[in-house]
GUNU-827471 format. One record per residue (C-alpha): z, y, x; residue number from 0; chain. Coordinates in steps of 0.05 Angstrom, whole numbers, plus 5000, padded with zeros to 4 digits. Layout:
% residues N
<Z=Z	Y=Y	X=X	resi=NUM	chain=A>
...
This chain:
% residues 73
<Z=8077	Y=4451	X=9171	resi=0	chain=A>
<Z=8042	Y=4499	X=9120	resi=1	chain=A>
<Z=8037	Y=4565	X=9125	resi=2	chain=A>
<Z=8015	Y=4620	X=9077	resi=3	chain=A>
<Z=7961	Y=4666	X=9074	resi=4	chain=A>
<Z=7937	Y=4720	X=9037	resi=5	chain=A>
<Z=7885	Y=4726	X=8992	resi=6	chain=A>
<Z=7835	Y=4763	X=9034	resi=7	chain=A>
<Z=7858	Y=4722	X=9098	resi=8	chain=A>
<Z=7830	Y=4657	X=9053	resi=9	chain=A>
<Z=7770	Y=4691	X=9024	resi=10	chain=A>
<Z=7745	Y=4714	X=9090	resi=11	chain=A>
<Z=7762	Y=4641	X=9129	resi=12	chain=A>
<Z=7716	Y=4620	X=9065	resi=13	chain=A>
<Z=7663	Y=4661	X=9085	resi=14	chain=A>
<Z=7661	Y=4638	X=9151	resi=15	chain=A>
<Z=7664	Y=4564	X=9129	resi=16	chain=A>
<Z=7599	Y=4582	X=9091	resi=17	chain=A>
<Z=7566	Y=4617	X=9144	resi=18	chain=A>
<Z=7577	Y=4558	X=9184	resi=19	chain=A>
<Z=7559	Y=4510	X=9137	resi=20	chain=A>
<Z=7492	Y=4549	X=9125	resi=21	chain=A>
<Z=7473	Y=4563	X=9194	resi=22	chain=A>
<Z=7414	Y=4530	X=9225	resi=23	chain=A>
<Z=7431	Y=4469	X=9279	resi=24	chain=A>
<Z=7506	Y=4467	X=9275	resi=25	chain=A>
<Z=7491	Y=4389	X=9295	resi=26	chain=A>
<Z=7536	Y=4397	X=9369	resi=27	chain=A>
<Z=7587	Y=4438	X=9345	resi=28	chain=A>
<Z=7587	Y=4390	X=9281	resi=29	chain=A>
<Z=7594	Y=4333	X=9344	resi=30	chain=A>
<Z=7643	Y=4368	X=9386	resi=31	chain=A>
<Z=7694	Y=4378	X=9315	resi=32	chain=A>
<Z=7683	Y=4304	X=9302	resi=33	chain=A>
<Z=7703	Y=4286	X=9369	resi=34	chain=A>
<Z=7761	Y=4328	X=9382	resi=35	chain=A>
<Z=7791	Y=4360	X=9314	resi=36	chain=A>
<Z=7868	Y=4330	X=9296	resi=37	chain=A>
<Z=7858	Y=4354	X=9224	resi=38	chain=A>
<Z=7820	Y=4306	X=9174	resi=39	chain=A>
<Z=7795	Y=4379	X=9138	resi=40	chain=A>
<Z=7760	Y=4395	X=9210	resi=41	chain=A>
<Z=7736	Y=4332	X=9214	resi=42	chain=A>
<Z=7711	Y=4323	X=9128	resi=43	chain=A>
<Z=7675	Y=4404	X=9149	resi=44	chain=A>
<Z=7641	Y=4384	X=9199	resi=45	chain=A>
<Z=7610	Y=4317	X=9173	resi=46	chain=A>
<Z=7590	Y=4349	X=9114	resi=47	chain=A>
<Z=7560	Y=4407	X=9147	resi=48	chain=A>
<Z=7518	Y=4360	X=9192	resi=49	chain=A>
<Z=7492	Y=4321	X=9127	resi=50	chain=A>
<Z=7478	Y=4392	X=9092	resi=51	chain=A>
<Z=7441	Y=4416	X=9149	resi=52	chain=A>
<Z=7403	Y=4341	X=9156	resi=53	chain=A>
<Z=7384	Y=4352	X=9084	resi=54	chain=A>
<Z=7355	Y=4430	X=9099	resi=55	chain=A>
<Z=7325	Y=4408	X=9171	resi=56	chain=A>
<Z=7322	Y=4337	X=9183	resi=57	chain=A>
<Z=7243	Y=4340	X=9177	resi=58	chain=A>
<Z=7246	Y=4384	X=9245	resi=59	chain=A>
<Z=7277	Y=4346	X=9282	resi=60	chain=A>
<Z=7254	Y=4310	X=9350	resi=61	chain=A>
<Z=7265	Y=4234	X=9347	resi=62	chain=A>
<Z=7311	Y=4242	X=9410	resi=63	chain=A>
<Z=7351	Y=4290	X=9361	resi=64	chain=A>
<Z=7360	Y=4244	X=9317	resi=65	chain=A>
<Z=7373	Y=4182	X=9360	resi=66	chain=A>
<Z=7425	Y=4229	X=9390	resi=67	chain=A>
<Z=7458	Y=4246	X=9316	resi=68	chain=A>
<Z=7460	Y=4166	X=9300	resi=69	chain=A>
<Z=7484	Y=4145	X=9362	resi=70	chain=A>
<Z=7545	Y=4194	X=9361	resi=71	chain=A>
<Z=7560	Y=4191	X=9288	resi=72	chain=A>
């Protein structure tokens, strides 16, 4: 089903989506979207979000981190 929505209603979901995108270790909420999110938009977020925040931060990461990331993804 689609539903409408204004023009301010999509500009500020945007902003959100880039906020979240931006934001500094979104790698379990990234997981918890992957895991549980119906809707392949959710899901396409939240993967890219993880590899745009690998690309800003993987370097600080703890090798259990990472084993973590590979091992759910």
């Amino acid at each position: 089903m689609l539903s409408t929505t204004s023009s301010s209603e999509r500009k500020e979901a945007e902003k959100i989506l880039l906020q979240f995108r931006s934001s500094p270790r979104p790698y379990s909420l990234c997981l918890e979207l992957l895991s549980h999110a119906a809707g392949e938009y959710a899901r396409f977020g939240a993967i890219t979000t993880v590899r745009e925040a690998l690309q800003r931060e993987g370097g600080t990461l703890s090798a259990a981190e990472l084993a973590e990331l590979r091992d759910r993804l």
